[in-house]
C-alpha positions as CSV (number, residue, x, y, z in Angstrom):
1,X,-136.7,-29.0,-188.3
2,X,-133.5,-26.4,-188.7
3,X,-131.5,-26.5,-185.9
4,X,-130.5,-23.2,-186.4
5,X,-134.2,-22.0,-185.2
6,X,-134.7,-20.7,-181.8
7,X,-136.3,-23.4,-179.5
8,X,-140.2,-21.8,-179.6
9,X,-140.0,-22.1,-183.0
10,X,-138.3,-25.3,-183.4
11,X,-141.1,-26.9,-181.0
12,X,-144.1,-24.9,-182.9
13,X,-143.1,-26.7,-186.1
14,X,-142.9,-30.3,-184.4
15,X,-146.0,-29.4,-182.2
16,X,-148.6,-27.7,-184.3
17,X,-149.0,-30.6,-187.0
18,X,-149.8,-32.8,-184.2
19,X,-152.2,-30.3,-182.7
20,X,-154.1,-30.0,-185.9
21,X,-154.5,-33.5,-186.0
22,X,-155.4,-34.2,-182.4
23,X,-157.9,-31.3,-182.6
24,X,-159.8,-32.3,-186.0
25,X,-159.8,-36.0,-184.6
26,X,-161.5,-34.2,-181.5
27,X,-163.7,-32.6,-182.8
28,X,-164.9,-35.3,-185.5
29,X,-165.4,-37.7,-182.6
30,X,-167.6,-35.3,-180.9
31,X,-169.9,-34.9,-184.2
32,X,-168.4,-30.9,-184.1
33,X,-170.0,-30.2,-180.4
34,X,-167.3,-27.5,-179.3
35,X,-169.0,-28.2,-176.2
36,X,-168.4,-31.6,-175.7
37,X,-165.2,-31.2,-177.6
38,X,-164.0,-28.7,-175.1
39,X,-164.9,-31.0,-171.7
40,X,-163.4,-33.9,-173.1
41,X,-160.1,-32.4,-173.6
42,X,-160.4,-30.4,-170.8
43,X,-160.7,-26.8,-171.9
44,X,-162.6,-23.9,-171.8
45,X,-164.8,-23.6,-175.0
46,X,-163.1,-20.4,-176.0
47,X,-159.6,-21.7,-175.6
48,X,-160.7,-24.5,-178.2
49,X,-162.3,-22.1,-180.5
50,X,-159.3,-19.9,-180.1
51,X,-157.1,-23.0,-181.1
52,X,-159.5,-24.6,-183.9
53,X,-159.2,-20.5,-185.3
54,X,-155.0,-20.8,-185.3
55,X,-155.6,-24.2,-187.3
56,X,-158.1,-22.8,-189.4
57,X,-159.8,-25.9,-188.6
58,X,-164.4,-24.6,-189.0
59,X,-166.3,-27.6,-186.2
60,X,-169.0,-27.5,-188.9
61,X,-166.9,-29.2,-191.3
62,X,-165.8,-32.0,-189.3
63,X,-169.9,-33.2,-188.2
């Protein structure tokens, strides 16, 4: 990462791959039940959805 980016930038480039990865690993363990998906990382269902949407990641892919 550029350290000449501002700091929310800088951590959305180090974070977001690692997001991706914990969320289709997620989501493939729970056979792509957002439901289940969503309790076991502890979220709301929408605030997965709304994250699996910024990843372009679709739970009916991953069953």
């Amino acid at each position: 990462v550029a350290e000449d980016l501002p700091i929310k930038e800088a951590r959305e480039k180090w974070v977001a791959p690692m997001e991706r990865e914990y969320l289709v690993r997620l989501v493939t363990r729970c056979n792509g039940d957002l439901n289940a998906a969503a309790q076991e990382a502890g979220l709301h269902r929408k605030s997965l959805e709304r994250l699996l949407r910024q990843h372009n990641i679709r739970a009916s892919d991953l069953k």
